[in-house]
N, C-alpha and C positions, 0 to 999 in steps of 0.2 A: 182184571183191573190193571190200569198199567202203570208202570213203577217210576218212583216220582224221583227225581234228580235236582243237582245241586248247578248253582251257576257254577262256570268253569273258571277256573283259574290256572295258573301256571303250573305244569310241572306233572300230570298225570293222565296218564293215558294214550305216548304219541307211538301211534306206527310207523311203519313203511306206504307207503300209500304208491300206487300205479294203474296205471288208465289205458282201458281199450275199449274196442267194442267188439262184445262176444255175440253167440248166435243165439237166438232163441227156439223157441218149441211151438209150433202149430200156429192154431190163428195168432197166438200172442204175440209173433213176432222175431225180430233179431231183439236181443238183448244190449242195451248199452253197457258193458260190462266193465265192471273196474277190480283189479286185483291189489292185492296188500293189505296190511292191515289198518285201522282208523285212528285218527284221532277222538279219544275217549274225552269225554266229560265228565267232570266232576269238581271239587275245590282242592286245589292243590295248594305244594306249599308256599308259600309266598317270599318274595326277598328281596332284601335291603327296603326300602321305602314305598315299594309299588304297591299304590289303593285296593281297595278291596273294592269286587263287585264294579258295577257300570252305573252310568247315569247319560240317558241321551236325551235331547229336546228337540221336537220337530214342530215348526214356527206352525206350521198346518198337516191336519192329519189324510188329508187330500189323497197325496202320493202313496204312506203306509196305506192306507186302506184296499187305493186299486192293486198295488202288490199282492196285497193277502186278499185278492178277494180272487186273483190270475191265478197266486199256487194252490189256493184253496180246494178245488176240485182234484188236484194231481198226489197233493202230496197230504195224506192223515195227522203226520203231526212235521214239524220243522222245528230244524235247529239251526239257529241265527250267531251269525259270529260278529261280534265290536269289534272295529277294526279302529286305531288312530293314526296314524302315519302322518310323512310329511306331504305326503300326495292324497290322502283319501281320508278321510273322516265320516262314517257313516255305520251299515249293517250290512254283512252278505250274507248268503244264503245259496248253500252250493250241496243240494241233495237228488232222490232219484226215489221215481213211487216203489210201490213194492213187488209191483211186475218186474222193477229193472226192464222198462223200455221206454219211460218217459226220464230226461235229467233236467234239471231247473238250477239256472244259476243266473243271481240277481243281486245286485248292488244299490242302494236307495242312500245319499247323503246326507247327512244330519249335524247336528252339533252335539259332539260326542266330550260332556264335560269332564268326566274321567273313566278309567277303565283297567284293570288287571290286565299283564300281560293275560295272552291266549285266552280271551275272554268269551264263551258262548253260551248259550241257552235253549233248553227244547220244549217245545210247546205242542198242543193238540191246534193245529190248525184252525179249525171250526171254532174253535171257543176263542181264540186271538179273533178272528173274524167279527164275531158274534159283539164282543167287547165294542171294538172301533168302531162298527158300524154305530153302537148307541152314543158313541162321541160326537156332537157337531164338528162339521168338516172344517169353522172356522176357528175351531178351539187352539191352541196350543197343546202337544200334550210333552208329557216326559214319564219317561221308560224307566224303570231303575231296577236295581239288583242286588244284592249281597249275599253271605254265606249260607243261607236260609233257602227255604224248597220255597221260595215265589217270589213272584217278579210283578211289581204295581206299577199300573196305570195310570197315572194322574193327566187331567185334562184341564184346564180353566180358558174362562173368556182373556183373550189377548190385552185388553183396555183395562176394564172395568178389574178383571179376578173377584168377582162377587158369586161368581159359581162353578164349584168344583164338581167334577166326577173321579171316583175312583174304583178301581178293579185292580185286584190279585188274582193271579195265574198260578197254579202250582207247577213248576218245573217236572220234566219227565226224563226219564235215563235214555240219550240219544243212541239212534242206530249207530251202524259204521259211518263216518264221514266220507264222502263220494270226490275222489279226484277231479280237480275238474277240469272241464273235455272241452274249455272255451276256446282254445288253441290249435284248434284242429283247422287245418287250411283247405280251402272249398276252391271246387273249381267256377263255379257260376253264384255270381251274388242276382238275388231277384228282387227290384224294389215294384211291389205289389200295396195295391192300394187297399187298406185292411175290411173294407166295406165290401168290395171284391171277393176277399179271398173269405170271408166270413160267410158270404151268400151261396158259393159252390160248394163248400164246404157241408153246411146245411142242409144243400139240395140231395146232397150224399145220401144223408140216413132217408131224408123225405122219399128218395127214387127206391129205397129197397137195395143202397148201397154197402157193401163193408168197410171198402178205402176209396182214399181218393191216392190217384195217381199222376205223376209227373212227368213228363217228356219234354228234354231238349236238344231240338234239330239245328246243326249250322250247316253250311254248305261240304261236298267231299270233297270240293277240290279247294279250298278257302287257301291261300296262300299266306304266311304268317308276317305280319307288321299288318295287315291292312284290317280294313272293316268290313264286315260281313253281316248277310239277314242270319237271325237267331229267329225262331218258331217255339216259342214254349207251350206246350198242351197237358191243358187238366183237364182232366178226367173222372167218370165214374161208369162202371157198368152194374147197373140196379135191376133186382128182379122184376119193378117198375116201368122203368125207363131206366135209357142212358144222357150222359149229359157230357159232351165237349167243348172245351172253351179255350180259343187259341189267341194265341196275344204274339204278333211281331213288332219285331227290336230290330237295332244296331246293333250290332256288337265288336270290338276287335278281336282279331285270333292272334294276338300275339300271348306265346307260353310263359307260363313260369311265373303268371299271375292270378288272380281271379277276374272271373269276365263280368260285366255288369249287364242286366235284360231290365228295361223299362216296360211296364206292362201299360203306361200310360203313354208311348213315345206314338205319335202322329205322323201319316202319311208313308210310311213303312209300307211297301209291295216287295214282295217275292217273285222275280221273274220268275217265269214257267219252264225258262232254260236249265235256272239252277236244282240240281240235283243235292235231295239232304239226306244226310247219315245223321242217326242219331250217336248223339255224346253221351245222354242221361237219362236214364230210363229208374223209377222209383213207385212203390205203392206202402202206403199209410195209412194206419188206421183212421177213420174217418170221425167216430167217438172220440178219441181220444185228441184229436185238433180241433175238435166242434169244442170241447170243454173248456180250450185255452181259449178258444178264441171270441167265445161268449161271453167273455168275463171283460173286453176290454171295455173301455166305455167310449173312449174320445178315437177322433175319427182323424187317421193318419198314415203315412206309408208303411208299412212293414218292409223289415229288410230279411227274407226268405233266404237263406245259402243250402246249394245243391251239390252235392260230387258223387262218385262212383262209388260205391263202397262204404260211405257215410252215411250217420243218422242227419235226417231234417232239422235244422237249424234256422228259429225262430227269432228276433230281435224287436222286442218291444221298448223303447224310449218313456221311461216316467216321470219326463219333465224336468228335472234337479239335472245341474250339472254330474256328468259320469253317473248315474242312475239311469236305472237298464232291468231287464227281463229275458234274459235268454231262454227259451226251451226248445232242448232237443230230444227228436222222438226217433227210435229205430224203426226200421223199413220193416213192414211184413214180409217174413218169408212163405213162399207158396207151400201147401201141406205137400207132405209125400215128399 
């Protein structure tokens, strides 16, 4: 049975925290690895004036839901921090499954009426899910908290308030809190249309595939300030069938930035002249992107980031100003 936790407050529990990515074991992968110790939860003790516990209101449960409905598959339970500031008002959420090869870190805006310093909460995923779903998506709801092992749900109609719902969650004692690895610099940003990248994805498991993999070619002799053809190729080799699917771009090769590839850009030819070296070569579990990527519902660009030595870097928009869905997945390393 797992062990039930208090909302957090100030004053208990903080580590050292630091961020890499470590190697992982067999098919499972590299490991997104983060060392130090975590920020612990619990209620701390509190000082001078600062409120007890959280209170948030989200005008529509729209946005929460599809969030919880993306890390739902990845992550068994989450632990959600109230953040107020002078720039952000909202919940994040910055954890890693228990493979340590998928990390999820996600920001959703709210009105956040009060809240303890270091304020966060852990919950069984499925059952946060389970809840909202049975909330109409035009409801209002508001979140709250205090000293106590649960955290309620309140819902009502916007207008009227002639119909309430409500749910309590019991609080659960959070893992280590995961550094987070949003800051890591890419050399190739890919905006990919998510209909797209959902369907090759798919055809992965469908062909008898394990991952799907990534290739991107620019020219060897590309001289830097200018623009150049970029060739991106995805990939599956399936006991099945194999599936390839290339998408040319513009790109500049100027260093020291990230490069941008449109998987939508028109009238793109590769002379036959130019000779390409690849830049970026990557393989991914194929399960483990089919799961995020099933869960989106609205139909839009992804923004995909690539580089040598890093995990896949996913960027989902959910709509609210600065409200986001980052997930990054480690590369499969080949056995042996």
């Amino acid at each position: 049975m797992a062990k039930r936790g208090r909302v957090g407050g100030e004053g208990e529990g903080v580590g050292g925290v630091g961020a890499g990515v470590g190697a992982g074991v067999g098919d499972a992968g590299a490991g997104v690895g983060v060392g130090g110790a975590g920020v612990g939860a619990g209620t701390g003790a509190r000082t001078g004036e600062a409120p007890v516990g959280f209170q948030l209101i989200f005008d529509q449960t729209g946005p929460l839901c599809v969030l919880v409905d993306i890390i739902q598959p990845v992550l068994v339970r989450v632990e959600i921090t109230v953040e107020k500031t002078a720039t952000f008002n909202g919940v994040v959420i910055s954890d890693m499954n228990a493979g340590h090869t998928v990390y999820i870190y996600a920001r959703l805006a709210c009105n956040v009426e009060h809240c303890a310093p270091n304020t966060r909460f852990c919950v069984e995923s499925e059952t946060l899910r389970n809840c909202l779903r049975a909330i109409k998506p035009d409801f209002c709801l508001q979140i709250s908290g205090d000293a106590s092992d649960n955290i309620t749900l309140r819902a009502h109609e916007p207008i009227a308030s002639n119909h309430f719902t409500e749910f309590r969650l019991p609080t659960l004692v959070a893992d280590v809190i995961q550094e987070c690895l949003n800051d890591l610099q890419y050399e190739f940003l890919v905006e990919v249309d998510l209909s797209v990248l959902r369907s090759i994805v798919r055809n992965a498991s469908s062909l008898g595939g394990e991952d799907v993999q990534f290739k991107v070619e620019m020219p060897a002799m590309a001289e830097p300030g200018t623009t150049s053809h970029t060739v991106l190729t995805i990939s599956t080799e399936g006991d099945k069938a194999s599936q390839v699917h290339r998408f040319l771009s513009l790109t500049d090769t100027e260093g020291g930035h990230t490069r941008t590839i449109r998987t939508e850009e028109s009238n793109v030819e590769v002379p036959a002249s130019v000779e390409l070296a690849t830049c970026y070569h990557g393989a991914f579990v194929a399960d483990k992107l089919e799961k995020f990527l099933k869960s989106i519902v609205h139909r839009q660009v992804l923004n995909m980031r690539l580089s040598p030595g890093k995990p896949l870097h996913l960027q989902y928009d959910l709509g609210p100003e600065d409200s986001y869905v980052n997930f990054v997945l480690a590369a499969k390393v080949a056995p042996g």
